[in-house]
Structure formats: C-alpha cells, structure tokens
N, C-alpha and C positions, 0 to 999 in steps of 0.2 A: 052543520055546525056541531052537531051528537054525535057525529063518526069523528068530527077533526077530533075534539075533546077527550073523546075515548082512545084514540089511536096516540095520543100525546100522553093519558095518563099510564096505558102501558108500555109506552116507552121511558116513562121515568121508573115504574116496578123495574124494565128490563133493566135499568142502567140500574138500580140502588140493588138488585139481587146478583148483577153480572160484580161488581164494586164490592160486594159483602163475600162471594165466591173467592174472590183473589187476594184475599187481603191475607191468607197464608199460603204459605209454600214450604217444600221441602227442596233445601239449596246442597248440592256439593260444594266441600271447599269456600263455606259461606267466609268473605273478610279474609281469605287465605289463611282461615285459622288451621287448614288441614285436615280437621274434622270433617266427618260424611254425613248427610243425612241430619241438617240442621236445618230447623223448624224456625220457618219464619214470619212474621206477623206484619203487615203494613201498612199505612194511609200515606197520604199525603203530607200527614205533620210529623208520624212516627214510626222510628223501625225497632222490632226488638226479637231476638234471638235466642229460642232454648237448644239447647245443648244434650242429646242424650248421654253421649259417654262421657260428659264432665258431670257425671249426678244430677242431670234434666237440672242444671241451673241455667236460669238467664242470664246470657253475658252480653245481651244488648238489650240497652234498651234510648235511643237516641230521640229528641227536636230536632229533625232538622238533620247536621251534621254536627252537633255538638253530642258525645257521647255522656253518656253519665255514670257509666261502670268502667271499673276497674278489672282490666282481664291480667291473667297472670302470663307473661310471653315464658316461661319457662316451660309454661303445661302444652301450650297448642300443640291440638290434636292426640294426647295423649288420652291412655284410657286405664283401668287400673280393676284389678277385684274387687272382690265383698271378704275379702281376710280381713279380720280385724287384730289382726296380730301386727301392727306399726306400733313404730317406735316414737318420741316426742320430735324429732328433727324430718320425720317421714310427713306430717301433715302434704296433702294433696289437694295445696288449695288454689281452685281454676281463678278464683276471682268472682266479680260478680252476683249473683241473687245466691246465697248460702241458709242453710237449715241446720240447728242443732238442735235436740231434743234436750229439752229438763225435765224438770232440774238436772242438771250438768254434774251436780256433787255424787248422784246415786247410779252414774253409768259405769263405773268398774267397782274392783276392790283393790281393798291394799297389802302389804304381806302379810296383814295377821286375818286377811279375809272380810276385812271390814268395807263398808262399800265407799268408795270414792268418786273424787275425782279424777278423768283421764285428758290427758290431752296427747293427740288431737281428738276430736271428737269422735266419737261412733261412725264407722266407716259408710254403711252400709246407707243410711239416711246422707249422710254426708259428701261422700267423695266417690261411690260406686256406679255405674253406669246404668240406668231409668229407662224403665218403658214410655214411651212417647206416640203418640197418636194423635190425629185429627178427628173430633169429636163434633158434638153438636147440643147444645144446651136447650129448656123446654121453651126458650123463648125463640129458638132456630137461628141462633148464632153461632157461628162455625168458633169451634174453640181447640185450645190447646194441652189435650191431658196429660200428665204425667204421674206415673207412680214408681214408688221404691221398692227394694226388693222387702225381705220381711227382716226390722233390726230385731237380736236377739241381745237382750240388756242381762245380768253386766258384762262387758267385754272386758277381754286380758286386759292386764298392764304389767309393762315391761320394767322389771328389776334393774335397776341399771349396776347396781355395785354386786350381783351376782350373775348380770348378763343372762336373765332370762325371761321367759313371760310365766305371770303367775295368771292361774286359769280360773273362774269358780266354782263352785261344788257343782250347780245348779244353773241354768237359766229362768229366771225369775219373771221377765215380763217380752213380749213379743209385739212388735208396734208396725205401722206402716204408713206412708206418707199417700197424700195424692194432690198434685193439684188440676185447677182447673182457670185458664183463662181466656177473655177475649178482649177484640178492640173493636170499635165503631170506625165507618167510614169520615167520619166528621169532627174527630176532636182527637184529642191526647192521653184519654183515659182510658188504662188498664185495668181491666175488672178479675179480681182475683177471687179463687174459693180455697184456702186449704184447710187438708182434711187429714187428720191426724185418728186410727186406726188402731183398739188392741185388736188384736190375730190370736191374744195366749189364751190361758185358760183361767186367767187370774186376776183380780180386778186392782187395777194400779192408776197412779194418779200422775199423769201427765200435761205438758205442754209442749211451745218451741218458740225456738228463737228464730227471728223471721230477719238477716242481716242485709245490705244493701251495701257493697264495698266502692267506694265512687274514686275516681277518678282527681285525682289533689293535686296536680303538676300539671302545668303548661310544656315544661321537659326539667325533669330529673335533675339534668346539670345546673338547673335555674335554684330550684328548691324554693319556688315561690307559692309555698303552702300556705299563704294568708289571703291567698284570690279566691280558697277554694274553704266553701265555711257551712255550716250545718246550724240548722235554727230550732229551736223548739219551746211551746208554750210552758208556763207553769205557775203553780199560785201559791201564794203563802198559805193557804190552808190542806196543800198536800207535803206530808212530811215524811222523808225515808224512812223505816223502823227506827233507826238508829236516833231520830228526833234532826237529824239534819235536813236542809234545802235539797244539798245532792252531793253527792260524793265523790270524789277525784280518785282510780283505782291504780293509783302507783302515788308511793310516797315520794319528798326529794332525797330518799336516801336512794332508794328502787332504780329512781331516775337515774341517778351520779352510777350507778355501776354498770346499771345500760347502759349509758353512753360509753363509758371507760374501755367494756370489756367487747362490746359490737361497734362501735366507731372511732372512736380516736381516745389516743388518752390526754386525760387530764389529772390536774394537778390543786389535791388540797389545801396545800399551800400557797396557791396562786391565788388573790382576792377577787379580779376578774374572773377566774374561774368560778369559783364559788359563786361571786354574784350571780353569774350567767347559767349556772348548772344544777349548782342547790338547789333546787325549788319544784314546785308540781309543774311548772309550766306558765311562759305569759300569754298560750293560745286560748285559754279558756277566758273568753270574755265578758262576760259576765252579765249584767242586764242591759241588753244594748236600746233596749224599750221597754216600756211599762209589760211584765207578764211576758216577755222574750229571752230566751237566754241564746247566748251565740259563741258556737267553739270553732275557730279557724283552724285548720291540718299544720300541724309540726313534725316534720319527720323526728326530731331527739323528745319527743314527748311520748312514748308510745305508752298511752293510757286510755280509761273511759271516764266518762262524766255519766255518772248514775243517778237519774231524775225523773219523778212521775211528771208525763207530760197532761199537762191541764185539760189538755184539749187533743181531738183524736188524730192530731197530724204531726209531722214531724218534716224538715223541707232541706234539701242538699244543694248549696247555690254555686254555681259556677260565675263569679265575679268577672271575669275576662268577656262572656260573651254574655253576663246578662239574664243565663237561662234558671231557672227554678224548676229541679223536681222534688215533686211530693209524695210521700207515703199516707194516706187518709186509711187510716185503722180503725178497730172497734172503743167508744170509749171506753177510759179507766171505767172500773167499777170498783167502790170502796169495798164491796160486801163481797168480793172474789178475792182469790187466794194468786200470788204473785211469786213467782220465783226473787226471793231477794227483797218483796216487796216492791218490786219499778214494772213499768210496761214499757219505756223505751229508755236507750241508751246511748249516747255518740262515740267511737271510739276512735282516736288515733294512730294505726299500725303503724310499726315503723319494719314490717317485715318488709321483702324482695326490695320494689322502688316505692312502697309505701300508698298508703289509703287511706282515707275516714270512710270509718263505716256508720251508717244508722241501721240500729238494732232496735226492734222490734220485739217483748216478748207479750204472748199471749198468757190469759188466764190458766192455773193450772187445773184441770179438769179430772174429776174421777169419774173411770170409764169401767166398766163391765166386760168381759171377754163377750168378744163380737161389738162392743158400741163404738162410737165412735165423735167428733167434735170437730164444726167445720167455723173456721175465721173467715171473714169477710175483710179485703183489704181493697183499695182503690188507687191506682196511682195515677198522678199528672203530670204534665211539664207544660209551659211558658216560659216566654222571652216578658223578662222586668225591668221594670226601669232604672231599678237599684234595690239594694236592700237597707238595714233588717228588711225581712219579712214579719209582718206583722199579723196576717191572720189567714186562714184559707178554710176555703169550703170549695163544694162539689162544682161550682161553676169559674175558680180558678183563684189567682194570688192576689190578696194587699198588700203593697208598700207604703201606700198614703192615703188615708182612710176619707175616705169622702164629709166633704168640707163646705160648709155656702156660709160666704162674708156677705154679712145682712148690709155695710158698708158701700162698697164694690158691686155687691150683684152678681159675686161670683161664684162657683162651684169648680171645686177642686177633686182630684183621687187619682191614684195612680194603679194599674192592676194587669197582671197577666193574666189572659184566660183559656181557660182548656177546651171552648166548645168555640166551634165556627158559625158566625150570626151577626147579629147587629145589636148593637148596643143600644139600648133605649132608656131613657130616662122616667120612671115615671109620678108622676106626683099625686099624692093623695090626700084628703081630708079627713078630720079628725076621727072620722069613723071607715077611714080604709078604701073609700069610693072615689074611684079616679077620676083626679080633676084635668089633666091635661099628659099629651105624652110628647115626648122632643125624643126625635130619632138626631140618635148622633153619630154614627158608624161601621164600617163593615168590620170586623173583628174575627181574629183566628190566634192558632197559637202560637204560632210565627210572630205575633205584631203586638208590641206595647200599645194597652190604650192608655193615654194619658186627657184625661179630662182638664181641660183652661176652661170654663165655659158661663159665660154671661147669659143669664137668667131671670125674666121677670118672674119673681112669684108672687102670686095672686097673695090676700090677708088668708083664706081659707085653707091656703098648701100646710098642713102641719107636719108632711112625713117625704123623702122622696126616696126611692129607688132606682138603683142603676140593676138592669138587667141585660144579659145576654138572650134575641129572641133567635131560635135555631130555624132550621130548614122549614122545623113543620111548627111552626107559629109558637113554639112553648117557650115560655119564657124562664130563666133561669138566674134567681136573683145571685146579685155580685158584693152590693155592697146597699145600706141601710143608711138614711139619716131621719132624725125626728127632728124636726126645726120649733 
C-alpha cells in the first residue's frame, strides 16, 4: 500500500512539474500576426502573448476565446527602431499592454529649450523592439522576462511650422524597463513585477503609466461601444488636486472639433447637432452602485475620465460574453506623490478602429543612479453573471454581494472566480470558530457561480463565508457576510 501511495504521489509532482514546464512557449507566426519568436504563456483557462519586436508588449491575453486586448491590424509583424526622432502622426502603436514613463510633461523640450511635453511618447520604452527571455523566479516558476533598451530623456521634438526636430543641450536622465511575469496551472491569474531602472548618473524622480488597450467592438461596422465598459471604485473622501471627484479630459468644445475635423462634419446651427455633440459625452456613467463608477467605449468621445480609484483594482467588462478582466494594483497611498495626483484612469480612444484603455499610473519614485522601483500588479479574468462590477479581490469578481433572507432562508451572491476548486460555504461564530461547512460546487474561470441556496442556520451562525477551496485544500475567501 506504501509503494502504491508513493508511486501515485510521484505521479502527480510528474504531472504538476511536466503542466508547469509547458505552460510557455516560443511560437512562430503566433495568431498569424507575422511576427517571429512570440512568447507564449498558457493553462487551460488562459492564453497570453508577448511580443518582442512590438516593444515586449502583451497583445494577448485571453478566457477562453474571448480576447481582452486590442491589437493594432495595421502594425502586424512590423518592427521599428530606437530613433526617437518621430513625428506626432508617426506614434507606433501595436496595441495591447503599453508603457510610458512620467511624468509625461518633462520628456522633451520645447523651442525655447524648456522641458515639455511630447507626443508620441518616448520611443525606446515604448514602441522599440525588447529583449525577451524564459526566466525562472526564486519561487521556480517558469517566467517571462522582458527588458528595454536604455531611454535617454529629453528626446527631440519636432517643429512643425519650421519642419524640424529640436534636439537638447544635454541628456539629463537615463531609465530602463523590466518586467517579469507568470501564470499558474490552475487559475487566471497573471502575476506581474515591473521594474523601472536609472542607468544615468543623476538622481531623478520617476514613474509609468502601466495602460491596458481593450478590445470595444463586437465589429467596427456595428459601433456597439456600450457592451464593452470599464468599472472602477471610488470614495468621496479621495479628491483630485483640483478639489473635484474626477475629471473628464476633453471639453464639449475639444469634442465638437474632433468629430468635425476626423469624422464627419457637423453643423452649429443644427439643434440636433448641438444637442448630440456639444457635450463631454453620455458614456460616462456615472455611479452605477454605491462607490462604482462606470465608462462605456464611445468611439466620437475620445477622452479620459481621471479618478483616484478607492480601491486597488480597476475591471474591463466585455458585456456580450459576460467575461470580467481585472487589473489588481498597488494601493493609492495618500502620503505618495502621483503624476497629476490619480493612480488610474479610463480612457476612450477614438484612434485606428478605436479602444478603452485602463491606465494604470504608479507612484512617482526618486531613484539614485543605479536604484531602481519595482510595482506589483496581478491580473484576472472570469466569466460573470452581469455587471456593475461591484467589488474584487485575489480570489475573483462581485456582482451581487452575498445576501441571507432571515425570511426565506435564503442565501444569495453572484461571482466570477479566478482560481479552479470548490466552493464552500463557511459558517462561523461570534468568535470566528467554525460552526458547520456546506460544499456547494466545482468552480473555475470559465463558470459563473451563482449562489440560490436555502440554508438552515443555527441561532450561534453570526458570520458566513463563501470560499474557493483549491487543488491543495487552501481556502481562498470570496465574499463575507456578518449576520
């Protein structure tokens, strides 16, 4: 019976170390993007894709076959320098997982030498082609490294009413990216490290903007940008500098000339028009639950909504099929220093066939020649049962918060989750000590759990918990109730 047991437990090491082995790959031609030499990560719930020669960006990262990113079809397979000699109409943007460094205001200068801002951003962190590798983390998780070449800040900016690039005296700070990530055999969760690097000799205070370009259109020709919407916490007691909730980053004047001068024109005189064009937009929705705000994708709104998210997640929902990803970041910290004052942002593009982005920025950091600051970022997907999204943590999504009708007898919640396991209920007494456990299901990130569930509870039950329990018995809470 000692030899069956042993020969059984080294056949599950074989299988969880052969499973953890293959879970990356390097594809040619991965997705007929054309590209070579694309690094790929995978389980059974999720696939996802870095790109060395589109700037080690991620342009996949899928549930299932629902994608979540936005790839640019104009770039595939293209590949480009580290000149940062581009022009504003030259941006080289693949799509998908993007980096700028800030503050954004102090990466060029302007004619009189002063430092500015450029757009498009800093090439070399941004748009240039990354070293890429199969690493291995101290926990012996096969991972995905990438780094950038070395940006040298301020970069040209190009004169347009003299047609040339102005250059600056000096290069002033010298930066370098890295990241690092992995995925587990058993869930949805992307585990990120990035690692922001001075190389100069000089001590400068930086950050980045960490964006996420998603996917807004079922097809183009539809323009049905209200299926596809972005959620994010926030509290009345966090206020933009400026003393406002959050900020809308195009006026309805800004709006009216965009549309006019890049889509179609319109007419001032027309009161329909006006009505319909004048304004910041009706995709910003505003609190769609207590401590939620919600911006649906308008291609003629090409703006951002600038807000300190309360809480450290930020969620991109695809409406059509149900699925929820999520960004789980570092929290705000009051007593840090913020580009702008925000740590995330939603934006609206209305470039190529259009995109919402979630942006992401980190703390701005002063660094030491040779030091360096690394961010912690997690991401998830599930299949939900609807949204708002109401709240998320590390064991996956709320849409209806766990509920018992002392009435009925019932217990209610709705939730997607990121880890593969069984769902257990558990109930406890006033001092935390379990009174009884109700297994209710096999669960993964494919599969809405939707809790109906009649329940006697004891007078003693004063708390219960819904947990996800995994492969190796741990339990990973989902959602809380105090009765």
């Amino acid at each position: 019976m000692k030899k069956i047991t042993l020969c059984l437990l080294l056949l599950v090491s074989i299988s969880s170390f052969s499973q953890q082995e293959k879970t990356i790959s390097i594809e040619k031609n991965y997705n007929n993007w054309v590209w070579n030499d694309v690094y790929v990560a995978k389980n059974k719930y999720i696939s996802l894709a870095v790109v060395p020669e589109a700037a080690g960006r991620i342009l996949e990262y899928n549930l299932g076959d629902v994608p979540s990113l936005w790839v640019n079809p104009k770039l595939l397979g293209k590949s480009f320098g580290t000149s940062d000699e581009v022009k504003m109409n030259e941006w080289r943007n693949f799509g998908g997982y993007r980096l700028v460094p800030l503050p954004i205001e102090n990466s060029s200068i302007d004619k009189n030498g002063n430092k500015s801002n450029r757009w498009p951003p800093p090439v070399v962190i941004g748009d240039a082609p990354y070293q890429v590798s199969i690493g291995e983390n101290s926990e012996g998780k096969k991972t995905i490294e990438v780094k950038s070449g070395v940006q040298e800040l301020p970069v040209p900016f190009y004169y347009g009413k003299e047609k040339k690039f102005l250059y600056p005296d000096k290069i002033e700070e010298k930066i370098q990216y890295a990241r690092s990530l992995y995925i587990e055999p058993n869930s949805s969760l992307v585990y990120i490290n990035h690692t922001l690097k001075n190389v100069g000799d000089k001590t400068i205070k930086k950050g980045l903007m960490i964006s996420s370009q998603h996917v807004s259109w079922s097809d183009s020709k539809l323009q049905d940008g209200h299926n596809f919407s972005a959620f994010i916490p926030f509290s009345e007691d966090l206020k933009l500098p400026s003393g406002e909730q959050f900020e809308i980053s195009a006026t309805p004047q800004q709006r009216w000339n965009y549309i006019d001068r890049n889509r179609f024109k319109i007419d001032k005189n027309n009161p329909e028009h006006i009505k319909k064009y004048f304004n910041i937009g009706d995709n910003w929705k505003g609190e769609v639950a207590p401590g939620i705000y919600e911006v649906e994708y308008e291609y003629n709104t090409m703006a951002g909504l600038h807000i300190i998210s309360s809480k450290s997640w930020i969620c991109y929902v695809n409406k059509i099929t149900n699925t929820a990803f999520v960004k789980i970041m570092e929290p705000y910290d009051a007593a840090k220093e913020y580009d702008h004052g925000i740590n995330m942002a939603i934006f609206c593009s209305g470039l190529e066939t259009g995109y919402i982005e979630t942006e992401v920025k980190t703390p701005l950091y002063t660094l030491q020649p040779k030091e360096s600051f690394t961010y912690k970022e997690i991401q998830g997907a599930a299949k939900i049962e609807t949204s708002p999204v109401l709240d998320v943590n590390l064991t996956g999504v709320i849409t209806k918060k766990l509920h018992f009708n002392k009435e009925t007898k019932s217990l209610e919640g709705s939730y997607g989750v990121f880890i593969e396991g069984q769902a257990v209920l558990i109930l406890k007494d006033s001092n935390g000590k379990i009174v009884e456990e109700v297994i209710l299901e096999e669960v993964n990130p494919l599969k809405v759990l939707q809790l109906r569930q009649k329940i006697s509870v004891d007078k003693s039950v004063k708390g219960i918990d819904i947990v996800v329990r995994d492969f190796k018995s741990v339990n990973h809470v989902l959602d809380s109730l105090k009765i």
